[in-house]
Backbone as CSV, one residue per row, in Angstrom:
resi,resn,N_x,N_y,N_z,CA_x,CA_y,CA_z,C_x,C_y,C_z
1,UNK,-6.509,40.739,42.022,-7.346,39.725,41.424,-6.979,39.500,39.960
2,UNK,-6.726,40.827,39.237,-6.038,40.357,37.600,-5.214,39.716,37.850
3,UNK,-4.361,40.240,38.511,-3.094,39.595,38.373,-2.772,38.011,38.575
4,UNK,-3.369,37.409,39.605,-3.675,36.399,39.939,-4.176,35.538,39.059
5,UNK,-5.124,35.690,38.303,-5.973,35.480,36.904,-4.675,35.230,35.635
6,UNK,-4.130,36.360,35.356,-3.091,36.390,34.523,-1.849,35.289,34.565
7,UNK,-1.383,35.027,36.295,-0.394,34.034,36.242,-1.513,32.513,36.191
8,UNK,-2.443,32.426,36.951,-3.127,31.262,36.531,-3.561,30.748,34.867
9,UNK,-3.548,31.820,34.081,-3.784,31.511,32.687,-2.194,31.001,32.266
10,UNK,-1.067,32.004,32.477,0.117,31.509,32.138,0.738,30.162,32.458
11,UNK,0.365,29.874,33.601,1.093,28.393,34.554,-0.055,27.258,33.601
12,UNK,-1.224,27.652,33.270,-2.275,26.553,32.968,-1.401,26.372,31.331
13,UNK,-1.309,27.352,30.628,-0.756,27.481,29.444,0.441,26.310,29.328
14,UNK,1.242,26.699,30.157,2.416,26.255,30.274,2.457,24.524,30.882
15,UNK,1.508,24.214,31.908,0.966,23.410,31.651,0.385,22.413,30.856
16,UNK,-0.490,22.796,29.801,-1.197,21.945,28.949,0.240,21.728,27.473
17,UNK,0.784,22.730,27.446,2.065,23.145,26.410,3.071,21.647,26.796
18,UNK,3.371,21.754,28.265,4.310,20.833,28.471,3.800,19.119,28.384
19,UNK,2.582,18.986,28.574,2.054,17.542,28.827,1.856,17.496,27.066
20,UNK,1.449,18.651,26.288,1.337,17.892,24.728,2.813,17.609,23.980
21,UNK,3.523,18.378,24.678,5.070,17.886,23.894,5.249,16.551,24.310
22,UNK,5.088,16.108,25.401,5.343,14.756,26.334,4.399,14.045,25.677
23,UNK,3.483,14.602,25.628,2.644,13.147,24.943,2.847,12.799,23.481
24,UNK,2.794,13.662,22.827,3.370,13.837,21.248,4.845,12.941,20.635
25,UNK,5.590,13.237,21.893,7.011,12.264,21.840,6.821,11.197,22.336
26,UNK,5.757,10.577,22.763,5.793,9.017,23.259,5.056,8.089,22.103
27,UNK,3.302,8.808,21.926,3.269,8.650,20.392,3.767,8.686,19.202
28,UNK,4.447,9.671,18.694,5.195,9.514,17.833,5.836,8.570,17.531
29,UNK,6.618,7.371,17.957,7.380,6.861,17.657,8.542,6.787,16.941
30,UNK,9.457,5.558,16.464,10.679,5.630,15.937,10.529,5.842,14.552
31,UNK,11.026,7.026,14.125,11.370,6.677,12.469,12.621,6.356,11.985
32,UNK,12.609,5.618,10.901,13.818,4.763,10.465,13.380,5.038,8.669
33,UNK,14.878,5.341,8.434,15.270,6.307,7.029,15.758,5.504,6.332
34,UNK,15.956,4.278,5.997,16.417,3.636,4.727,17.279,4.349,3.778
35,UNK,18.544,4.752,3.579,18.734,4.589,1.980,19.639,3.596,1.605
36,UNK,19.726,3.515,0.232,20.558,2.728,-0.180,21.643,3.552,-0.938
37,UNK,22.662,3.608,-0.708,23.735,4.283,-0.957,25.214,3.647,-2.016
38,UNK,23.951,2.562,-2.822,25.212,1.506,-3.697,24.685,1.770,-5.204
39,UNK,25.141,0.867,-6.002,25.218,1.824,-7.305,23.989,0.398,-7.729
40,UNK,23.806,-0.329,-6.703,22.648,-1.460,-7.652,21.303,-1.556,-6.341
41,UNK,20.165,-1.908,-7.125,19.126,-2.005,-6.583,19.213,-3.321,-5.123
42,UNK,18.694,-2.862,-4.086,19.261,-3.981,-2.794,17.637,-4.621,-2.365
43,UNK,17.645,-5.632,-2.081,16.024,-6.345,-1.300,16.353,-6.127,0.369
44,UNK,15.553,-5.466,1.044,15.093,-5.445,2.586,14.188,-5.971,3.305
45,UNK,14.649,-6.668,4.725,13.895,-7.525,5.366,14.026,-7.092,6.170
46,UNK,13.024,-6.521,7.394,13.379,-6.132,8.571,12.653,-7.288,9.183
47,UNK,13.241,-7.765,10.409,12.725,-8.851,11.469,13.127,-7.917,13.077
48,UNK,11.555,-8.165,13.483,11.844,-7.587,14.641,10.660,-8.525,15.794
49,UNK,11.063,-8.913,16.705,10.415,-9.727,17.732,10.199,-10.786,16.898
50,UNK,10.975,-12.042,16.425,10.614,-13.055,15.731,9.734,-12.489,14.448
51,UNK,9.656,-11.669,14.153,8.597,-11.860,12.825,9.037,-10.833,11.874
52,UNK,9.200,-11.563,10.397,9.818,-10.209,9.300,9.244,-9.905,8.328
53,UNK,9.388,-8.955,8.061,8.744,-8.208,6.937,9.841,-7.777,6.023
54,UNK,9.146,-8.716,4.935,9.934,-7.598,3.896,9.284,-6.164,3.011
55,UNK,10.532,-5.333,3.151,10.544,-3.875,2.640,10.586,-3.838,1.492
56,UNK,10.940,-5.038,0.536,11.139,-4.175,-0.909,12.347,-4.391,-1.308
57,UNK,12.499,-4.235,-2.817,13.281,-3.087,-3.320,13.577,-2.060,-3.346
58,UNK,15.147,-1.432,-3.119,14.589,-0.218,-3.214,16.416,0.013,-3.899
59,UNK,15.795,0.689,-4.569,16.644,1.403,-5.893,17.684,1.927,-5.544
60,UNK,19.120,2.215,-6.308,20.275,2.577,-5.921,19.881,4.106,-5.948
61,UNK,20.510,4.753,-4.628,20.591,6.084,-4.409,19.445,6.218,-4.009
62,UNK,18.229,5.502,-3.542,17.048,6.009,-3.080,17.011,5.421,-1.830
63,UNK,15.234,6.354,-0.698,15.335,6.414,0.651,13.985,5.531,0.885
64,UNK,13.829,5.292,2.082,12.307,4.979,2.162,12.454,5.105,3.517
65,UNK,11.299,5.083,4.116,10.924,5.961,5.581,10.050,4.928,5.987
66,UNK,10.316,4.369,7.562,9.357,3.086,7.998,9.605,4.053,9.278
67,UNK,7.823,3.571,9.939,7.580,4.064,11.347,7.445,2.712,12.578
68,UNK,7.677,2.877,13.700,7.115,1.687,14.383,7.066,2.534,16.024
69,UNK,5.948,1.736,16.335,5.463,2.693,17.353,5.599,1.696,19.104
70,UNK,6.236,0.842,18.870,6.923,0.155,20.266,8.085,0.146,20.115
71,UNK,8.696,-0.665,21.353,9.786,-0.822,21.803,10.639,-2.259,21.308
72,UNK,11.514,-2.495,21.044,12.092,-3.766,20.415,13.432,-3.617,19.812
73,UNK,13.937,-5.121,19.956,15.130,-5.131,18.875,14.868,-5.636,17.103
74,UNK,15.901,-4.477,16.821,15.633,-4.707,15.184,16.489,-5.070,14.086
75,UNK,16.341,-6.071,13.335,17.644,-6.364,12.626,16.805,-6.156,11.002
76,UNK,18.582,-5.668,10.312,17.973,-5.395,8.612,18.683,-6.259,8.023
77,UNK,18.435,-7.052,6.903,18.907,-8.141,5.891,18.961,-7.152,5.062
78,UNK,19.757,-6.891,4.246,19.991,-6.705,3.177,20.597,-7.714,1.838
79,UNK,20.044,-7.643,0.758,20.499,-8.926,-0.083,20.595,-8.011,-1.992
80,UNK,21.813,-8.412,-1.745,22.355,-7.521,-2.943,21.967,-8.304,-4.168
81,UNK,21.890,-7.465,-5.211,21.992,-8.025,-6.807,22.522,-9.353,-7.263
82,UNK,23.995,-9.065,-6.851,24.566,-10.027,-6.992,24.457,-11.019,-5.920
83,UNK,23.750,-11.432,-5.174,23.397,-12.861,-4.382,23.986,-12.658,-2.814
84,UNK,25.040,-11.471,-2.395,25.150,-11.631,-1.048,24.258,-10.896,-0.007
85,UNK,24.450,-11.257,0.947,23.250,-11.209,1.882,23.975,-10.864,3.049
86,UNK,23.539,-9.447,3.864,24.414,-8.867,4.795,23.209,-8.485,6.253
87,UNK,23.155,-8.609,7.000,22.535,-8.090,8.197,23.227,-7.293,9.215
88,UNK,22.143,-6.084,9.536,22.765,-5.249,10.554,22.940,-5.623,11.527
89,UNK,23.368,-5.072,12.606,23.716,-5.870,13.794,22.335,-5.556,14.621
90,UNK,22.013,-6.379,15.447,20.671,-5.695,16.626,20.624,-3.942,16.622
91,UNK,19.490,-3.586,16.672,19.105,-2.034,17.272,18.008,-1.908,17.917
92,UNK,18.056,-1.288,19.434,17.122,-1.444,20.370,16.568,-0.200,19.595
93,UNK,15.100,0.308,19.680,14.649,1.375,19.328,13.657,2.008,20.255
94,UNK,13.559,3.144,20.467,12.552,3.501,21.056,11.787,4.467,20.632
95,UNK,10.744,5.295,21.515,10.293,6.313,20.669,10.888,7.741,20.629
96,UNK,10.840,8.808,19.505,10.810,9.679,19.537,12.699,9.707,18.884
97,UNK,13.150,8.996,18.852,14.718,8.679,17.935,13.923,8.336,16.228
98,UNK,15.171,9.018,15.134,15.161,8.692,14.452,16.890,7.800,14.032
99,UNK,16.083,6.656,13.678,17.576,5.709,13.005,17.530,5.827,11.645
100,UNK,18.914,5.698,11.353,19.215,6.248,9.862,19.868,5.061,9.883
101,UNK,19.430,4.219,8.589,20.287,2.626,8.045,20.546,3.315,6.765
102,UNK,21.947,2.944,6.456,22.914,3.354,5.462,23.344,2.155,4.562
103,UNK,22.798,1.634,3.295,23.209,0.400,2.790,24.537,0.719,1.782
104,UNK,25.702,0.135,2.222,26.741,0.326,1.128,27.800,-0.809,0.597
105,UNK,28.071,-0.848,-0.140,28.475,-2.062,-0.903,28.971,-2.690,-0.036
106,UNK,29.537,-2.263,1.023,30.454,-3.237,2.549,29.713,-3.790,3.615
107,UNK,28.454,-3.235,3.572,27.343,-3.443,4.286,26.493,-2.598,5.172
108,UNK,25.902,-2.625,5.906,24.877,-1.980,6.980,25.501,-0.927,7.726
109,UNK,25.083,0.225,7.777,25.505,1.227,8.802,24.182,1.776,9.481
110,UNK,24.297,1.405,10.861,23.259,1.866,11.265,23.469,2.858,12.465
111,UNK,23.061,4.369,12.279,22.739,5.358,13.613,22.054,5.405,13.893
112,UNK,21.652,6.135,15.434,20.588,6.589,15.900,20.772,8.338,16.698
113,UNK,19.646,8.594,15.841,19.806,10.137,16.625,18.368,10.699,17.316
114,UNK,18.684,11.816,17.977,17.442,12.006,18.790,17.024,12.891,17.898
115,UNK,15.357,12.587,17.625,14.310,13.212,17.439,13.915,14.300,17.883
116,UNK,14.442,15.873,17.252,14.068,17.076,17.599,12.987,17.294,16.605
């Protein structure tokens, strides 16, 4: 009868353990790491499902961190100091990946890695 008791506490454990990691990674969503990696301050526009937002300024050598919690394609404008204007190519995103956009004087680098 302990014993029985003992694996039912373990399997329930193991249980509730596995459905909160699963649920935790669907909520969570995508994070996306911004930096800018050029020696002058860059303006950001992200447009995603027809509609954009702009991000800002954001300062040479600095990061900024955006979350989004669906599914979609995503494109980044970037628009330099000096007047040119570069966009990343599409990025499908989903949850529980983090994408890293890399701004450099040649333009947009965008990865995606999995979210440990």
């Amino acid at each position: 009868m302990r014993m029985s008791r003992l694996i039912f506490a373990t399997l329930l454990v193991l249980v509730i353990s596995t459905t909160f990691v699963f649920v935790k990674g669907i909520y969570r969503g995508t994070s996306f790491q911004i930096s800018n990696s050029t020696s002058q301050a860059v303006s950001v526009t992200v447009t995603r499902r027809d509609k954009s937002r702009d991000l800002g300024t954001i300062e040479a050598g600095s990061r900024i961190s955006l979350m989004a919690r669906d599914e979609a394609l995503m494109v980044f404008a970037v628009r330099y100091a000096d007047g040119r204007e570069i966009e990343s190519q599409p990025i499908y995103f989903t949850s529980g990946v983090v994408v890293n956009i890399s701004i450099t004087q040649d333009g947009v680098d965008v990865k995606r890695d999995i979210d440990t």
